[in-house]
C-alpha positions as CSV (number, residue, x, y, z in Angstrom):
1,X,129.2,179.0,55.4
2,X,132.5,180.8,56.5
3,X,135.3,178.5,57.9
4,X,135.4,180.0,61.5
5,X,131.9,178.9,62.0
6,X,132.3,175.3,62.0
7,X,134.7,172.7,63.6
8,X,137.8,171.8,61.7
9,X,137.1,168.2,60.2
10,X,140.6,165.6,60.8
11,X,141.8,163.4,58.0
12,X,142.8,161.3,61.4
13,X,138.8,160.6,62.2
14,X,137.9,157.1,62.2
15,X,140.8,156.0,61.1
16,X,142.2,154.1,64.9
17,X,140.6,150.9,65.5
18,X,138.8,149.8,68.4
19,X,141.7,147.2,69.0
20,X,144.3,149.9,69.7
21,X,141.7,152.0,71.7
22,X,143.3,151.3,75.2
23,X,146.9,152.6,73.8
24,X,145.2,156.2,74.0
25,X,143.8,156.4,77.5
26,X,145.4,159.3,78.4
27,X,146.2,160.9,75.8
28,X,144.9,164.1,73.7
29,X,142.3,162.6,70.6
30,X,142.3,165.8,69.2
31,X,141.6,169.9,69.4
32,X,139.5,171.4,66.9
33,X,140.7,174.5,64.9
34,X,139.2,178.3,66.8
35,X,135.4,179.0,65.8
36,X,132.8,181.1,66.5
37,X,128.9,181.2,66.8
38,X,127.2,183.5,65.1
39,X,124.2,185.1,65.3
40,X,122.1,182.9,63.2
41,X,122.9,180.0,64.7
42,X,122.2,181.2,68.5
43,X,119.1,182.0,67.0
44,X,118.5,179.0,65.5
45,X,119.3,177.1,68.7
46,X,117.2,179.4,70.5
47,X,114.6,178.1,68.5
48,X,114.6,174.9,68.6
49,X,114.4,174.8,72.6
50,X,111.6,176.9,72.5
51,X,112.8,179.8,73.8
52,X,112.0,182.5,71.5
53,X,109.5,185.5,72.9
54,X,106.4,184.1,70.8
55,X,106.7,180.8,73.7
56,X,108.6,182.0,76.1
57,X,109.0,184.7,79.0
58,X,112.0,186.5,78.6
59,X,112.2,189.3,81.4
60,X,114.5,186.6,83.1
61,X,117.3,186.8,80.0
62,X,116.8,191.0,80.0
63,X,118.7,190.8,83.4
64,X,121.6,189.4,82.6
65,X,124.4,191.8,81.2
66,X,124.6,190.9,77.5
67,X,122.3,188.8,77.1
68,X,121.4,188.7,73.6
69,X,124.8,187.5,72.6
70,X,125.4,185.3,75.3
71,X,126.2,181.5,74.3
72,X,124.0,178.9,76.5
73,X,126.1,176.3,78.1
74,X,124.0,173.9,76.6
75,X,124.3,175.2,73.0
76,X,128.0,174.3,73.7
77,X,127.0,171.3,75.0
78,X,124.9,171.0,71.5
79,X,128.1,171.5,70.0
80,X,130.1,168.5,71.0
81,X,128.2,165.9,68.8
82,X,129.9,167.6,66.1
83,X,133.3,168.4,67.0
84,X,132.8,164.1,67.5
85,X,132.3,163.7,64.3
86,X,134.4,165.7,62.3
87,X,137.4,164.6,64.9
88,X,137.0,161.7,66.6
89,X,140.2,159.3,65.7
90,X,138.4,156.0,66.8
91,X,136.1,154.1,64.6
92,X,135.9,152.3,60.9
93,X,133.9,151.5,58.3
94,X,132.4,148.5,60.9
95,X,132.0,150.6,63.9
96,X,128.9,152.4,65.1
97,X,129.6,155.5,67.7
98,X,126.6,156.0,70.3
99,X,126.2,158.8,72.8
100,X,125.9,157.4,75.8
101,X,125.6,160.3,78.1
102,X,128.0,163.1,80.0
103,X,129.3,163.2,83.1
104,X,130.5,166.3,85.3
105,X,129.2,168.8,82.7
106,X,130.2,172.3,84.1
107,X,130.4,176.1,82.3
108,X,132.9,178.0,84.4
109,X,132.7,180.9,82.1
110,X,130.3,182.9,79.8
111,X,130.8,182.8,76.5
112,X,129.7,185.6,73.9
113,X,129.5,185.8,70.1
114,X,132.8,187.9,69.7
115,X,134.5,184.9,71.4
116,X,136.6,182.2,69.5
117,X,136.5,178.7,71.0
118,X,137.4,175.4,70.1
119,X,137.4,171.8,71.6
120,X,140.4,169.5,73.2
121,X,139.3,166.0,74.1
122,X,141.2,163.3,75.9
123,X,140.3,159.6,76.2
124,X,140.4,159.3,79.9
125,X,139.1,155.6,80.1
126,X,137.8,152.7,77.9
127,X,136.2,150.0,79.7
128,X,134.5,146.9,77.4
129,X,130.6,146.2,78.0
130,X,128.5,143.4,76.1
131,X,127.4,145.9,73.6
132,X,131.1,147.5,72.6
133,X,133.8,149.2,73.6
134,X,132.7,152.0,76.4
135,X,134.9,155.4,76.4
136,X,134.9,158.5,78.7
137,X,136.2,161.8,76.6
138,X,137.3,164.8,78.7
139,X,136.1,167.4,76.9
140,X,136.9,170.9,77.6
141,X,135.7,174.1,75.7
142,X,138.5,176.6,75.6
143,X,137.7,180.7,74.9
144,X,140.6,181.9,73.2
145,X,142.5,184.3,75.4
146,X,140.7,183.5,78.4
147,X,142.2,181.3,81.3
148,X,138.7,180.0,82.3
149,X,137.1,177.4,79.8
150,X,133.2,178.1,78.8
151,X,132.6,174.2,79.2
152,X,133.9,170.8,80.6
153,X,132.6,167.4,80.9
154,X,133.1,163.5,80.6
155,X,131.7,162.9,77.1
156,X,130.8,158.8,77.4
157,X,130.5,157.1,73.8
158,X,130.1,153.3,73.0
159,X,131.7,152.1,70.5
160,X,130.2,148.8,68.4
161,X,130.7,146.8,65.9
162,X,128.4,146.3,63.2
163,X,127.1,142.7,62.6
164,X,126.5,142.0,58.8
């Protein structure tokens, strides 16, 4: 698969434990290199929400100008697991990551297969729970070139420890 299709992976991931994680609030974790989606995978996504023509009625996606190359928010949304785990900087060999959910998820712009985009997070809070170590990531999806980011949100992830 061709570089520009994927998000850069960090030799930094997983490599700040959760006893420093509090020194970051506030600070950039990391930005992924620029990528793109291509066709195959917007298909592929399309598919596996169930909205291909066999299932689904698409008259409502023929209005929209461009339609067929238009990125979904919530493929980009899809997209943030991964940029996780090929960048995230906190975690170890003893530490589990969990999604725990998203907060103020918004897609201020459109976002089309031509377009080159890539993923800043910053650790905006870190707040301990009985199960781990609770974090809030600000996540925005930039489009190169464009002042307007496709998406934004509060990416939450619990951090634990792994009891042997």
């Amino acid at each position: 698969m061709a570089e520009n299709f994927t998000w850069s992976l960090s030799d930094n991931r997983r490599t700040v434990s959760l006893d420093r994680v509090t020194s970051l609030v506030g600070l950039e974790l990391f930005v992924t290199s620029w990528r793109q989606v291509d066709r195959l995978h917007l298909d592929q996504f399309h598919w596996s929400v169930d909205e291909v023509e066999e299932t689904s009625d698409m008259l409502a996606n023929a209005k929209f100008p461009r339609g067929e190359e238009n990125i979904d928010g919530f493929m980009l949304l899809s997209l943030v697991t991964s940029a996780f785990f090929n960048n995230y900087p906190i975690g170890g060999e003893d530490v589990i990551a969990w999604n725990y959910g998203l907060d103020r998820v918004r897609f201020p712009a459109t976002t089309y297969l031509e377009d080159r985009i890539r993923m800043v997070a910053s650790l905006t809070d870190a707040t301990k729970k009985d199960a781990g170590l609770l974090t809030k990531n600000h996540v925005v999806v930039e489009i190169e070139g464009q002042d307007r980011p496709a998406m934004s949100a509060d990416f939450l992830v619990l951090l634990s420890v792994i009891r042997k």
